[in-house]
N, C-alpha and C positions, 0 to 999 in steps of 0.2 A: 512478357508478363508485366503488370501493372507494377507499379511502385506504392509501399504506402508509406505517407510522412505523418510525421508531428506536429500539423497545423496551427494547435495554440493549445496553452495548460493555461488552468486555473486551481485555486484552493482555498479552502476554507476552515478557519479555526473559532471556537467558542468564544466569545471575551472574556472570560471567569477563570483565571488563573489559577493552579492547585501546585503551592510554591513547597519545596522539602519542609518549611518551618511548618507551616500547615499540618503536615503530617507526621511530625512530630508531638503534635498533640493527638494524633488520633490513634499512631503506632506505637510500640517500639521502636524508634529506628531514630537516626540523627542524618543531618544536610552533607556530612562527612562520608559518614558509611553509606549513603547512596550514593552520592559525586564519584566515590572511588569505585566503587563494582558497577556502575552502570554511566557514569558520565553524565545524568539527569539534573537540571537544577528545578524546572517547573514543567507542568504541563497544563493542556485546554481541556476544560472540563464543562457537559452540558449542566444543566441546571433542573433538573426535576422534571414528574411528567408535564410540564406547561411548557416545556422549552420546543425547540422546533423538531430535535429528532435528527435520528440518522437521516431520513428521504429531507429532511429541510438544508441539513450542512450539503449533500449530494446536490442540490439543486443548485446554493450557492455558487459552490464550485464549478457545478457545469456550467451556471452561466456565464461564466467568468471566460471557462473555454471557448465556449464560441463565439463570444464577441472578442477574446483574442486572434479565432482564427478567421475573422471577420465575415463571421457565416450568421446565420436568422434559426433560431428553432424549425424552423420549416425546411432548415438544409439537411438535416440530420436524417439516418434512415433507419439505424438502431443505436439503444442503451445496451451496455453491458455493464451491468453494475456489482463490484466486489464486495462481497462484504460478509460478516460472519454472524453481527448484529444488524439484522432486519428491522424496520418499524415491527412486522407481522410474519408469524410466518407463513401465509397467506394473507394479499398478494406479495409477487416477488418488487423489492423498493425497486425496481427499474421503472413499473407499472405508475408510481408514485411520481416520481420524480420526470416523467415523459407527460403526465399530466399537470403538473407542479409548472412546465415551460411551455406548454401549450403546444408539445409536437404532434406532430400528427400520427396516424396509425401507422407504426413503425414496429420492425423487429424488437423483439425485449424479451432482456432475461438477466439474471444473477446469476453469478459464481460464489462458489463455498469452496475458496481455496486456500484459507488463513491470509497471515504476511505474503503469500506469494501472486496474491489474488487481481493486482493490477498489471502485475506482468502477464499471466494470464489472459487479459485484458486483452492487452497489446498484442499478443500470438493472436488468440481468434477475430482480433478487427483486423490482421495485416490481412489474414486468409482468407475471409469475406471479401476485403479490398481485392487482392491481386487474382483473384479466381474471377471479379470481375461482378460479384453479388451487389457490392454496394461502393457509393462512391464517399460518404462522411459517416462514420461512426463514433459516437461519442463512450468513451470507456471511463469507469469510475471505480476510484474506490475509495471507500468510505468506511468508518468503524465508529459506534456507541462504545466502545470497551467498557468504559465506566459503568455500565450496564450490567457486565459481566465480571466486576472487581468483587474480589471479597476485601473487605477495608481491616480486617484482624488478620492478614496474611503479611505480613511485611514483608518478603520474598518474591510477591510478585503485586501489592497492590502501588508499590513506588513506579512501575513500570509503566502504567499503561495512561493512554491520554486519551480523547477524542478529536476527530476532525476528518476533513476528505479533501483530494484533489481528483481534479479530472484532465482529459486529455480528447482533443478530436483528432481523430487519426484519418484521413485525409487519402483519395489517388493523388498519386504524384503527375509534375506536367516536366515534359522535356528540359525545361529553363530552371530545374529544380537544383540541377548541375550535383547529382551525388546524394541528395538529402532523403533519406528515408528509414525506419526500420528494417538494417542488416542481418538480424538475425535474431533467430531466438531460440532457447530451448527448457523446457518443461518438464519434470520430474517430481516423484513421490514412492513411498512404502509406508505402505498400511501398516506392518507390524512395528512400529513403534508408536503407533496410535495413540499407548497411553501416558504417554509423555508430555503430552501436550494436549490438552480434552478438557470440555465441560461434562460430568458424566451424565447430569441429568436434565430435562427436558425436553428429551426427544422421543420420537414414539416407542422406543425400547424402554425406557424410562422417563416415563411419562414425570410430570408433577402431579401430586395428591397434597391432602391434609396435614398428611402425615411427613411429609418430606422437604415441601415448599423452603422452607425455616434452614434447610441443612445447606451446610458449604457446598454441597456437589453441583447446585446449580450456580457455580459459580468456573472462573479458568482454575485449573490445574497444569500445575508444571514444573516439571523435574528441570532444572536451571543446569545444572553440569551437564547432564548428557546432552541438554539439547544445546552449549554451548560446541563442543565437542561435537558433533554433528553438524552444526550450521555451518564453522567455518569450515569444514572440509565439502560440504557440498554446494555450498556458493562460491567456493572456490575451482567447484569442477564445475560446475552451472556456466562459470567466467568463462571458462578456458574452453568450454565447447560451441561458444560463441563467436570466440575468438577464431577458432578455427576453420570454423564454417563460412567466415568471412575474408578469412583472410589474414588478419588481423593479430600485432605484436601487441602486450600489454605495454609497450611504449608508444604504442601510436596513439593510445586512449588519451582522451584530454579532461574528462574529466571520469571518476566511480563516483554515480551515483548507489550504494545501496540499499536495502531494506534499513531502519533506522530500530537497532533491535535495544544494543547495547555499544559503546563507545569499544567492552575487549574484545568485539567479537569483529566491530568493522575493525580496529585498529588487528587482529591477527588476519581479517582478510586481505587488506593493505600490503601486508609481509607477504602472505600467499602471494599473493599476485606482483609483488615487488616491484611499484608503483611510487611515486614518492609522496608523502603527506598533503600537499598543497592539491594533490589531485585527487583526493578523495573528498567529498563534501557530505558534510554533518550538520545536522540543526540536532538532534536529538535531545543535548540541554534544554532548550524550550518547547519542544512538543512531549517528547519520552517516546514512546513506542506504541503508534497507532497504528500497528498494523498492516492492513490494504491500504490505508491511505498515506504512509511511512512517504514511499518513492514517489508520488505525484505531487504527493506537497513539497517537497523537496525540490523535485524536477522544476515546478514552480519557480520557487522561491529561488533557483539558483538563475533562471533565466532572467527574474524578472529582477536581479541586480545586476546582472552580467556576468556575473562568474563563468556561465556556458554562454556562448553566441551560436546566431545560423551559422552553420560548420562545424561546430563543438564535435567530436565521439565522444560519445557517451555509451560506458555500459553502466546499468542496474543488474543488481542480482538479487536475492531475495528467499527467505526460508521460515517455514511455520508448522502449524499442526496440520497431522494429515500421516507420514508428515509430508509435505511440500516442497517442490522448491525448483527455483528457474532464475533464467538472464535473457536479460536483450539488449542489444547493440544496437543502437541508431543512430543516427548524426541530424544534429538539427537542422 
């Protein structure tokens, strides 16, 4: 069976900074009382409809990937792109962003799987890869959150940021010596759906006249329970990775995962009983984007050396849906 690796990440953040002071003129809320419940100090934020867009940060970021993995638009065979915030909801931004690099007529499709949407990702490019369908797949995930903020909510409009990273995932060749996506595993239940939801504009609830104006078309979220959930299920997400491979949470060198909240990685940390230094966070300066939480990160820890070729890494990851999954690869 084929092997699939991690060929090269990229990522992409707004320039436009949305620092806690900022939104202390716009909330109730102070730099204190978010630092402590979320660990947040600022995040990237787009700038109006004239700015580039979900399909513009997605694009950045892929390009980023494949001239990391030292491949041409032209090597690629499919997008898969995460994301919850579309430009449209017709077409899917894969469509955009494959036109955006000049690929050619390739596989293309999005995922609507919250925070958990680039692991995702990584599952359906390894099985494409190893089944033998394609040899370079570029996987994305990317979020507008700020699109979906309600800015009178101070409970969850401190949270969220925009931005994307991506990933080419890659057949493996004999001299790879070990490197590739170990494992993965994918999960969800629907009945707690409303816990995590926009209620309104989708075909069941459409927007009108009359509703536009209302908070529902904005995120909803019960913060405790889904605290209370996440870390119990990215902590089972870890461990069925683990297992699958082989694998002690002491062999891990580094957890990368979803970048939700600072108590929720620091209670999965415990869970997995791992030591501080091996779990990596940017969450202070981006906040919580979502699908593109784990690629920017993944990123960003490669591209100072925190992880090297060899690193284990797992990701885990958990959202609305609700969602949620791991994957084990070694760089």
């Amino acid at each position: 069976m084929n092997s699939a690796i991690i060929k090269g990440t990229g990522h992409y953040t707004p320039e436009h900074i949305l620092t806690n002071a900022d939104l202390e003129k716009i909330v109730d809320t102070s730099d204190e009382w978010i630092q402590t419940r979320t660990g947040i100090q600022e995040r990237r934020v787009l700038n109006g409809h004239n700015d580039i867009g979900l399909s513009g940060m997605a694009t950045n970021a892929a390009r980023d990937a494949i001239d990391d993995a030292g491949l041409e638009p032209k090597d690629i065979e499919a997008v898969i792109m995460a994301t919850v915030t579309p430009d449209y909801r017709l077409p899917a931004t894969a469509t955009l962003v494959q036109h955006n690099l000049g690929i050619g007529r390739v596989a293309l499709m999005d995922i609507v799987a919250a925070c958990t949407g680039f692991l995702y990702g990584l599952s359906v490019s390894r099985a494409f890869i190893t089944c033998g369908m394609y040899k370079n797949v570029l996987v994305i995930g990317g979020e507008h959150l700020t699109s979906i903020t309600n800015y009178e909510d101070r409970t969850t409009c401190v949270l969220f940021g925009d931005g994307a990273g991506a990933a080419v995932v890659s057949r493996g060749e004999p001299s790879d010596n070990g490197r590739g996506i170990l494992a993965t595993y994918l999960a969800g239940d629907g009945q707690y759906k409303d816990l995590l939801h926009i209620p309104l504009g989708g075909s069941k609830n459409p927007f009108t006249n009359d509703n536009a104006h209302l908070p529902g078309r904005h995120v909803h979220m019960d913060g405790r329970e889904i605290f209370k959930l996440a870390v119990k299920e990215m902590a089972d997400a870890a461990e069925h990775v683990l297992e699958q491979a082989g694998c002690k949470p002491s062999d891990i060198d580094m957890v990368i995962p979803h970048q939700a909240n600072h108590r929720i990685i620091e209670a999965l940390r415990r869970r997995l009983n791992v030591p501080e230094d091996r779990v990596y966070s940017n969450i202070q300066s981006y906040g919580n984007t979502s699908s593109a939480s784990v690629p920017i990160a993944l990123d960003e820890a490669r591209r100072t050396g925190v992880v090297k070729e060899g690193s284990l890494v797992l990701s885990t990851a958990f959202g609305g849906g609700l969602v949620w999954g791991s994957a084990l690869y070694r760089l």
